[in-house]
N, C-alpha and C positions, 0 to 999 in steps of 0.2 A: 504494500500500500504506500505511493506515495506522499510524504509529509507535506503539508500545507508550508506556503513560504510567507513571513512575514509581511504584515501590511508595509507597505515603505511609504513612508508618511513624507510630504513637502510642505512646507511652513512659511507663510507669508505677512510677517507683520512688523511694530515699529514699535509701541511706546511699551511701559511697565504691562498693561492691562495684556499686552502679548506675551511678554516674558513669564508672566504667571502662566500662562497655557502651553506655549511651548515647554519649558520646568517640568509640568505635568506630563506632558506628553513624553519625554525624555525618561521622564524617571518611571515611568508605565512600560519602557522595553520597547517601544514602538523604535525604530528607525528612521531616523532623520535625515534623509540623504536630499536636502536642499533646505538652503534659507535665505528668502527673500525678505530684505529691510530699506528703508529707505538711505539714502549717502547722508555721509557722515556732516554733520551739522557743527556752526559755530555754537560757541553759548559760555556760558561766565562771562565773568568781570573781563576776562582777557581773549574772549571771544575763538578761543582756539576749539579745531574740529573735535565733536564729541561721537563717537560710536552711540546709536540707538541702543536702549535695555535687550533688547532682542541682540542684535548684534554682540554685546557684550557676553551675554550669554552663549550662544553657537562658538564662539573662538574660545571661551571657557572650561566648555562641556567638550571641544575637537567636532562638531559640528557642522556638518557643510557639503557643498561647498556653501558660501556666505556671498550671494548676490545681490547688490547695489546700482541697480538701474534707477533712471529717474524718466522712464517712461518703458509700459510694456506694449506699447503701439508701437509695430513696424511702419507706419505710416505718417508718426506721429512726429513731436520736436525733436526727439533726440534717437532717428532709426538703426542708427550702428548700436548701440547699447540696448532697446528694445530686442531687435531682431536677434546678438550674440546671446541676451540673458533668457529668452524664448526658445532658442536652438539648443542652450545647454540644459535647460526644462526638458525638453524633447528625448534627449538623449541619454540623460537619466530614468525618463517614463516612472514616474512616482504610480502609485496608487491611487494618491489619493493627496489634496492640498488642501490645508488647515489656513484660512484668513481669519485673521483678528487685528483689526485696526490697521491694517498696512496704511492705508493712506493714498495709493495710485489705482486707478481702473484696470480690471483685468479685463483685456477683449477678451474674446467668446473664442480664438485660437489659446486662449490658456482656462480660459473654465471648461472647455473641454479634453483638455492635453490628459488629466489624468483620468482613468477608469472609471474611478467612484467621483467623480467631476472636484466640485472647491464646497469645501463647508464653512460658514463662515459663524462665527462666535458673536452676537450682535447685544449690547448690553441694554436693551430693553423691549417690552412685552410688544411684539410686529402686530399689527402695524402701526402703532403710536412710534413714535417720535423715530422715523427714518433717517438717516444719513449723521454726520461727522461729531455731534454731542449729545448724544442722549440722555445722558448722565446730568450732563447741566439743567438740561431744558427740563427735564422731569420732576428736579428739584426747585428749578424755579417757576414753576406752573401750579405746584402745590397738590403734583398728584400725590397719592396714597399709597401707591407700589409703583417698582416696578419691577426686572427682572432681568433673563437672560433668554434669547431664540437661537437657536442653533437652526440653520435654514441653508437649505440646497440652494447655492448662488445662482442666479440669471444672470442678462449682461444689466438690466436696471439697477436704480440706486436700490437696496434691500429693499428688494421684490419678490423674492425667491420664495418658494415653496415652504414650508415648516417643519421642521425636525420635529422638533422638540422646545415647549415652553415652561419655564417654572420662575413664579414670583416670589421676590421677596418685599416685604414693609418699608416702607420712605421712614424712618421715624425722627422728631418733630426736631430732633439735634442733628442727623444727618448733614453733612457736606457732602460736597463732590468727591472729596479726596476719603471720609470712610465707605462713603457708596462704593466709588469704583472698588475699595479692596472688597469687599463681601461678594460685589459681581464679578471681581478677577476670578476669586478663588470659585463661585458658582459655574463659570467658564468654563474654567479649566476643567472640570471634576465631571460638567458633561459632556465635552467634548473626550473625553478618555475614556466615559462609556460607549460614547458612538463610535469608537474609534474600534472598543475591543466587538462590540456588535460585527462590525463590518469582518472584523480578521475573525470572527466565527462563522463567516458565512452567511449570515442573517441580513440582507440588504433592511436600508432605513427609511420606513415610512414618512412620505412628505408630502402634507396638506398647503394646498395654496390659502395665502392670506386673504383674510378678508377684504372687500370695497371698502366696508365702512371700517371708519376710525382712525383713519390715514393721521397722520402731522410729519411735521419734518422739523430734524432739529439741526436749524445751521449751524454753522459754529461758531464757536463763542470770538467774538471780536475784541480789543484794550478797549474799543471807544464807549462801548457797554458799560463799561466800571462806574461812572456816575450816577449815585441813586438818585432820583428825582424827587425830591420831597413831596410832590404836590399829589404824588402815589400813596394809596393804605397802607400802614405800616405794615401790615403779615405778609404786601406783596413784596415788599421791601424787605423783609426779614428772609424770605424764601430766597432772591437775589442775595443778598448777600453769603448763604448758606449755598446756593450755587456756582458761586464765584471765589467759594473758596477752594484748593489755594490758587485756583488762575481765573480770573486776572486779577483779582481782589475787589468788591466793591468799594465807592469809595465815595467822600464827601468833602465840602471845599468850604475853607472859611477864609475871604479875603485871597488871598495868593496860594497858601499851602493847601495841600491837595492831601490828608487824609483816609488811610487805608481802615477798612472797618473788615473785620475778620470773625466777629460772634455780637448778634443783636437778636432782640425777641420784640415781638409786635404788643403796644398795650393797649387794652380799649379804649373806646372812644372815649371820650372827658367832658363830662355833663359841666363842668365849668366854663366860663367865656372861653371862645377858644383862639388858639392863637394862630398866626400866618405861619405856613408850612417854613421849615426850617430853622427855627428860634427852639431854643435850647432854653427848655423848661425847668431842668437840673441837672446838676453835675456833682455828683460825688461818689465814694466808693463801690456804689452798686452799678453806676453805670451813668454817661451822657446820656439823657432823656431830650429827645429832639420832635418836634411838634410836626406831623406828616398830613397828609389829604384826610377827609371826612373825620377830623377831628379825634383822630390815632394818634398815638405818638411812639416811636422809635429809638428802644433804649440797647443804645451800643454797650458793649462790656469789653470788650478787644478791641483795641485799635494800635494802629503804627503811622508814626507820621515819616517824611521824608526824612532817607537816608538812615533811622531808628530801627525799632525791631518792633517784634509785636509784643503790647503790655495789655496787663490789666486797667483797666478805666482808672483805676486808684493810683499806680505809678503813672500813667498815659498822663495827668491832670495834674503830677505836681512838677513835671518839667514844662507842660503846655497846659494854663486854666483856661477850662471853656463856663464864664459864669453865663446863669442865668440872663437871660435876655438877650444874647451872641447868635449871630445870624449866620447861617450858613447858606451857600449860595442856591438859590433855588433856580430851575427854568423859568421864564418871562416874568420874574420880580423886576421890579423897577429896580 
């Protein structure tokens, strides 16, 4: 009797939220014979080229080979590097290719290259919030869950047919940065069942996404970062908790610009109320700042230019924010 030969698994991705699934994937005995990340990027204070988490890992682990194209269109800007890093795809003939978060379009000459086609690791419930931040956009919309789909790729933006879904809780502390670990590690854990599915022989049942329920969630832009005061605070409290830690929400008094990192939404204020962005109180539980429909907006974290991030109570005895201090709001006079 013939022995069954390893799935040979191909891996396509770039940030942390990758690394955690490839990891899994590695340490599960799968075979990893290709890994596609995006080229290596500036970053720090001294802007020198940084290896993606994926990357660093595959050269880690002996992993590879490790390909760095910045386009997989042969037709596209950059055809010499598409067309070489698609021919050594080819030539390899993976099984089966794992995306999570890469970041480039695969044509339809690479989500078909492998047998068991591209599965892709998508961090929230399809079809809410499609494309580049799901993670953000979920937390700052104020839903109640969300999750992880593992879905058989098309050439659409996460279009694709459905694996497999399972949700987890938004809850009311949640950031971006402990979401995504809970949905790394949720990824990871089913992609390495579907994986071991597949190398049993068991092909993976895949239901096309529903019409309704669609959104899309762009990606997070710097220009976003200013809270709008003349907004309810819970929506603003959701934003900020979504923009942690990138790009940071943030607030402006006079020139300096304000990084806000942990705030809670308080009810509305049956007292006279004040013009959105006037800071109601200031002391160690937190800057209390006056928002739309008579909410008010009590930061506890903040960091100003060039500092770090403190508590309200240090934040306030290098910079006082007293009562009746105005922060800058949209179309105030």
């Amino acid at each position: 009797m013939t022995q069954a030969q390893p799935l040979r698994v191909a891996f396509a991705g770039t940030p942390e939220f990758a690394r955690v699934a490839l990891e899994a994937i590695h340490a599960a005995g799968f075979p990893v014979v290709a890994v596609l990340t995006q080229p290596d990027r500036p970053a720090g204070r001294g802007l020198q080229l940084q290896a993606s988490p994926v990357k660093q890992f595959a050269l880690a682990a002996g992993l590879g080979p490790v390909l760095q194209p910045r386009s997989l269109r042969r037709h596209g800007k950059y055809p010499e590097e598409a067309g070489a890093a698609v021919d050594t795809l080819a030539q390899i003939a993976p099984d089966v290719m794992v995306v999570a978060a890469y970041g480039l379009i695969l044509p339809a000459e690479v989500l078909t290259l492998p047998r068991h086609g591209c599965l892709n690791i998508h961090a929230s419930l399809l079809p809410r919030w499609r494309g580049a931040a799901p993670i953000h956009r979920a937390i700052e919309a104020g839903d109640a869950e969300t999750g992880i789909t593992l879905m058989q790729m098309d050439e659409g933006l996460d279009t694709g047919a459905m694996i497999s879904r399972e949700s987890v809780p938004i809850g009311a502390e949640d950031t971006t940065g402990t979401l995504h670990d809970t949905l790394a590690a949720l990824g990871a854990r089913m992609i390495v069942d579907a994986l071991r599915q597949l190398a049993g022989g068991q092909p993976l049942a895949a239901t096309p996404q529903p019409e309704a329920g669609v959104t899309y969630a762009e990606k997070i832009a710097k220009d976003e970062a200013p809270l709008d005061l003349n907004r309810p605070a819970a929506e603003l409290a959701n934003q900020v908790r979504a923009f942690n830690p990138f790009p940071g929400a943030t607030i402006q008094v006079g020139d300096t610009v304000i990084k806000c990192w942990q705030a809670l939404p308080l009810a509305a204020s049956t007292s006279l109320p004040h013009p959105p962005g006037t800071v109601l109180a200031s002391d160690a539980a937190g800057v209390i700042v006056a928002c739309g429909d008579g909410s008010a907006l009590q930061v506890i974290e903040l960091q100003k230019p060039g500092g770090r991030r403190q508590a309200a109570q240090q934040f306030l005895q290098a910079m006082p924010l007293p009562p009746g201090t105005r922060f800058v709001v949209p179309g105030a006079a």
